[in-house]
Legacy VTK file of the C-alpha trace (Angstrom):
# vtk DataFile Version 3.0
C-alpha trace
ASCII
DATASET POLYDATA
POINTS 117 float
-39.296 96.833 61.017
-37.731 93.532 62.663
-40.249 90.373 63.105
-40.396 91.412 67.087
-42.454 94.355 65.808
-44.786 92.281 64.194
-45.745 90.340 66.835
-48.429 93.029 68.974
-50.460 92.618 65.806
-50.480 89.266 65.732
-51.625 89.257 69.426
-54.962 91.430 68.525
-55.654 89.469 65.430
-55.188 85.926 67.664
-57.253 87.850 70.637
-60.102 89.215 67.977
-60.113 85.517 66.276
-60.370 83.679 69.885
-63.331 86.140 70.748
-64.791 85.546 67.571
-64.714 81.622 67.881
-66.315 82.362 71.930
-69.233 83.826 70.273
-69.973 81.535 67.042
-69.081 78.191 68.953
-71.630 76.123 70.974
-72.027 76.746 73.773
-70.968 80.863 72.924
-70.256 82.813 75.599
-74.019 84.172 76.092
-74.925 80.628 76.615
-72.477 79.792 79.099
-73.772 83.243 81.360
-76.902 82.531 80.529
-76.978 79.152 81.839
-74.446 80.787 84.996
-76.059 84.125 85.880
-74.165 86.418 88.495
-73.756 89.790 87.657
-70.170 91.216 88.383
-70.571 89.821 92.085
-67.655 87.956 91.533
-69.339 84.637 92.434
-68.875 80.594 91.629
-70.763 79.095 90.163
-70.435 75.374 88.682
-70.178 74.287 84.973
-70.720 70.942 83.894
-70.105 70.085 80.124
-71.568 67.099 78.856
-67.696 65.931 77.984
-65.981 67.253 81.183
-66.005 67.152 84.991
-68.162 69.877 87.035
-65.746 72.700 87.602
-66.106 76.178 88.923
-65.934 79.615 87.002
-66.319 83.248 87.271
-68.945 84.618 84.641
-70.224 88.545 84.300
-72.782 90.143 82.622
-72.369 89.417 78.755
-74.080 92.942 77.647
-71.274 94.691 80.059
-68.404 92.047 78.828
-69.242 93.012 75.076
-68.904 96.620 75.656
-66.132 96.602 77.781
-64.299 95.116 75.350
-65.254 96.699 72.172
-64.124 100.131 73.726
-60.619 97.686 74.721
-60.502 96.991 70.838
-60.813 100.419 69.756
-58.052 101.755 71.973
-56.041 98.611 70.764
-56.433 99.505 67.542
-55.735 103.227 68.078
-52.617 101.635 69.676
-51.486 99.671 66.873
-51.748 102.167 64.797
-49.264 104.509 66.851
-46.995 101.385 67.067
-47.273 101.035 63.334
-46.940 104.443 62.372
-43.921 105.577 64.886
-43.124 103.652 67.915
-42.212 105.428 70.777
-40.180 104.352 73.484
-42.832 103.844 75.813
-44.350 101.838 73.209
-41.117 99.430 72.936
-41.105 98.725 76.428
-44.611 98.180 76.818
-45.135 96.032 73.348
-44.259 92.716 75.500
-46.950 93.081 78.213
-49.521 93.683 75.821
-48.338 90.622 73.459
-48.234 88.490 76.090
-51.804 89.555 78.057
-53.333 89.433 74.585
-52.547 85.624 74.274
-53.188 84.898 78.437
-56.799 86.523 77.447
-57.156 84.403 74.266
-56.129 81.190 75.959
-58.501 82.102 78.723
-61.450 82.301 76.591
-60.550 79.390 75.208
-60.760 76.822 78.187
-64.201 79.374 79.444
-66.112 78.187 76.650
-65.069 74.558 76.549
-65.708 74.833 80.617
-62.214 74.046 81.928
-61.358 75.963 83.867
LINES 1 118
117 0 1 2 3 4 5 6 7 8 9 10 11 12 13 14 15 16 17 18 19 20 21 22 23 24 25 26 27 28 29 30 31 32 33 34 35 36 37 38 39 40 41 42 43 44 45 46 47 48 49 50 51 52 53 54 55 56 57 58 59 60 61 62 63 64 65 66 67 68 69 70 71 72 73 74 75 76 77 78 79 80 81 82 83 84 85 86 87 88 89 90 91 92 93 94 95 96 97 98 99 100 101 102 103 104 105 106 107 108 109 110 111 112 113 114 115 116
């Protein structure tokens, strides 16, 4: 296996730890929807941090978030395990999208629960 294969696991295991950190650090994510509440409606709704600028973000329902993307880890995993196991071609061609939305989603969490975005 060459290093390149290596990296869609090291994607998941940044993505899991980023998630991780969103739910242990303060403010977690259930704070910040909790103190933003709006459903899946898509709406803004302002943020202020006590060391940042008001800004605006898009927040969902963190019961509907959670299982969203527990069933997105399992098929991840179930994914990682093909790619592990026996890549396919398919696989090879699709191994750089998923490393690279992996870390977009990680880095996105990131600046949601510092609010800044």
């Amino acid at each position: 296996m060459s290093l390149l294969q290596h990296f869609p696991l090291l994607s998941f295991v940044t993505n899991l730890s980023v998630q991780t950190y969103g739910m242990m650090s303060t403010p977690n994510m259930k704070d910040i929807v909790d103190r933003n509440p709006c459903g899946f409606e898509g709406k803004h709704i302002s943020c202020k941090s006590e060391d940042s600028e008001e800004t605006n973000i898009m927040t969902g329902h963190p019961m509907a978030i959670g299982t969203f993307f527990s069933f997105q880890m399992i098929g991840q995993i179930a994914w990682l395990y093909k790619w592990y196991k026996a890549p396919s071609r398919e696989q090879s061609l699709y191994a750089p999208v998923y490393t690279i939305g992996n870390f977009c989603i990680s880095a996105w969490l990131i600046f949601w629960v510092n609010c800044f975005l």
